[in-house]
C-alpha positions, 0 to 999 in steps of 0.5 A: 398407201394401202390397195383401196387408195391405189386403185383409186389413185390409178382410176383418177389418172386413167380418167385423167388421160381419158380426158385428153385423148376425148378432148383431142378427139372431139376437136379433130386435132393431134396432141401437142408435145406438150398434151402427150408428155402430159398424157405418157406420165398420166398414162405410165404412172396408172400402169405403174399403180396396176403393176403394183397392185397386183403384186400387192394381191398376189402377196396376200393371196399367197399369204391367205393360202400359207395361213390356210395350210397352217404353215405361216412364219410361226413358231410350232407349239412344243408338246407337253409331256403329257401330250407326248405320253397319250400320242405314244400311248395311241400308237401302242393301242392302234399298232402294238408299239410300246417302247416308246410309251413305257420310256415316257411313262417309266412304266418298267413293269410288264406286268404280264404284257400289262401297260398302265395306262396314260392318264388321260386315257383313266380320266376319260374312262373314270368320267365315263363311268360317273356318266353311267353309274348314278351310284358313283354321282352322290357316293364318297370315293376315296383314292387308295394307293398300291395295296391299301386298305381303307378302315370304314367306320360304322356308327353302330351305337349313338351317343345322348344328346348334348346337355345344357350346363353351366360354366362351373358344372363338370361336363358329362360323358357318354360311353354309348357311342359305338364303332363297327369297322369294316376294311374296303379293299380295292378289289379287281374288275376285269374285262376284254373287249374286242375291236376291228384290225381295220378300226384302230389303223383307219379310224378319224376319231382318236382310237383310245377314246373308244377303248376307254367309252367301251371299258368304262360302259362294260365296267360300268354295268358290273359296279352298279350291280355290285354297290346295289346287291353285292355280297362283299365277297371279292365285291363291294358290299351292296345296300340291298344286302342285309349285313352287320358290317353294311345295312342290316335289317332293322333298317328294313320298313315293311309297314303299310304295303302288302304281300305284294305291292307297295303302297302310299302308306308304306312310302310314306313310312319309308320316307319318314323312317330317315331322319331330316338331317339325312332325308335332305339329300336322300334319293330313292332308287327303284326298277323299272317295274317297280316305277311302273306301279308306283306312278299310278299310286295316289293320295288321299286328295286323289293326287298322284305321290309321283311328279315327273320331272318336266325340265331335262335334267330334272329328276321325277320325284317321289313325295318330294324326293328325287328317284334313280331307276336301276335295272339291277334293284330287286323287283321280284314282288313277293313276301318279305322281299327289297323293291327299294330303297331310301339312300343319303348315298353320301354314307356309301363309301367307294375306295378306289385304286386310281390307275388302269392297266390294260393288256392288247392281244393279238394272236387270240382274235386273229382269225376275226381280223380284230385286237383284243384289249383286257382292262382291269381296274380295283374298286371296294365299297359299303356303305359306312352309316346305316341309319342313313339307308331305309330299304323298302320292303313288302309285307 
């Protein structure tokens, strides 16, 4: 019988008793021995039903309190390894402590006072970086181990066209084709950053989430400046470098814009400069101040080349092609210099060592109460097939 029915049984037998009493009231007599036996069991069972209820009520409050506190009869769920490992991993970011991380992660190498960081730690990081360099959305990044280099193949020379021939005709061969090779070499990016003594140890949120957001936004700036104008010296090779081992400068389109401005004739030789097969997928990439000028160019119908995008999300196009606006594309608009670019980034190739190794300081910042933490991570990249790059240039 679960607590409704009792509650209604009991309120059955208090009316019942009710009854006898009025009844006996209303006529001006006594009960009979009869009517008060009947009356003490009515009355003795309701007040049995009450004493149960409550108890009952008791036991399911007790029991709600107990599941709130999260502390019911179930067994605790046991830590992963990977769980155990990012748990010590935060304890040496918010205090020092790292005996407990290195036995996990059998990371033996001091490396200088460096760690390795824990793999949730670099995924976090890594997606923060692909959040903020758009390069990194649409280029091929290779993972490359320990001091590997990765040879870049570059098309330099085309082989004919495929022929149409007969089953019994000797198939012909073309020694047209052409390689270039250039080695990418995960090169070191480092960076410090500071963080408050008081934020690591009182902080709700998870202390190596914001060590990871702050490197990936620091780390972040300095790739995106790299995959567009490095040199690759030490550096990737950036696409707005003229270079035989990357982009050179017969890639270059200056035809219909002037000394100093683009024009709509000179996107459209731009654009058409890419053959279709790369064109699918290609996007262009401008500064803001190019972007500025551009948006006021029109068609011969009085149209404006540029669309912007009108859902959130959606990119704005530029003659039906999607644009990317970095601050660090050249946009000093003189003779003969880049202002954009035509990009199948898929052909620009990142070679990456996955992992992380981050160093805390203590004694440098102790003056200003704060932790330091120095990040380094390696990354190369080129681009690898230049007919799939068009950069603009002016007259």
């Amino acid at each position: 019988m679960n607590i409704r029915e009792m509650m209604e049984k009991r309120a059955t037998l208090v009316a019942e008793a009710r009854k006898l009493l009025d009844l006996a009231e209303g006529e001006k007599w006594e009960l009979t021995a009869e009517e008060r036996a009947q009356y003490d069991k009515t009355f003795d069972e309701a007040r049995a039903l009450g004493d149960k209820i409550q108890r009952e009520q008791e036991l399911r409050e007790e029991e709600r309190r107990l599941a709130e506190a999260g502390r019911m009869d179930e067994p605790a769920k046991k830590e992963s390894p990977e769980e155990r490992k990012l748990q010590a991993f935060r304890r040496w970011i918010a205090t020092g402590e790292s005996g407990e991380y290195r036995a996990l992660a059998n990371d033996s190498d001091a490396a200088g006072g460096y760690l390795h960081a824990a793999e949730q730690f670099i995924a976090r990081l890594i997606k923060g970086l692909d959040d903020q360099v758009f390069v990194r959305k649409y280029a091929t990044i290779l993972p490359v181990t320990g001091s590997d280099s990765l040879g870049a193949p570059a098309l330099t020379a085309d082989p004919a066209d495929a022929d149409w021939t007969s089953e019994v005709n000797p198939i012909g061969l073309d020694a047209t084709m052409a390689f270039g090779r250039r080695s990418l070499q995960p090169e070191l990016l480092s960076k410090g950053i500071k963080v408050s003594r008081k934020l690591l140890l009182t902080s709700a949120m998870p202390v190596e989430n914001y060590v990871a957001d702050r490197l990936a936004y620091k780390f972040a700036i300095s790739q995106e400046k790299a995959y567009l104008t490095g040199d690759g010296d030490g550096k990737p090779l950036g696409i707005f470098v003229a270079d035989p081992n990357g982009i050179n400068t017969d890639r270059d389109v200056s035809t219909g814009n002037t000394d100093t401005a683009v024009t709509a004739d000179g996107l459209i030789e731009a654009k058409f400069a890419l053959k279709a097969q790369y064109r699918r997928s290609a996007r262009w990439i401008f500064h803001r101040d190019a972007i500025r000028r551009i948006c006021k160019l029109k068609d011969g119908e009085g149209q404006y080349l540029w669309k912007p995008g009108l859902i959130e999300g959606e990119p704005s196009t530029l003659l039906g092609l999607p644009v990317d606006e970095s601050e660090y594309v050249p946009n000093t608009f003189t003779t003969a210099l880049y202002v954009g670019a035509l990009c199948n980034w898929s052909n620009y190739w990142i070679a990456e060592l996955r992992g992380l190794e981050l160093q805390r300081l203590i004694e440098k910042y102790a003056d200003t109460n704060e932790i330091g933490f120095y990040g380094r991570m390696y990354a190369d990249g080129a681009p690898v097939l230049a007919e799939s790059f068009v950069r603009v240039k002016l007259g």
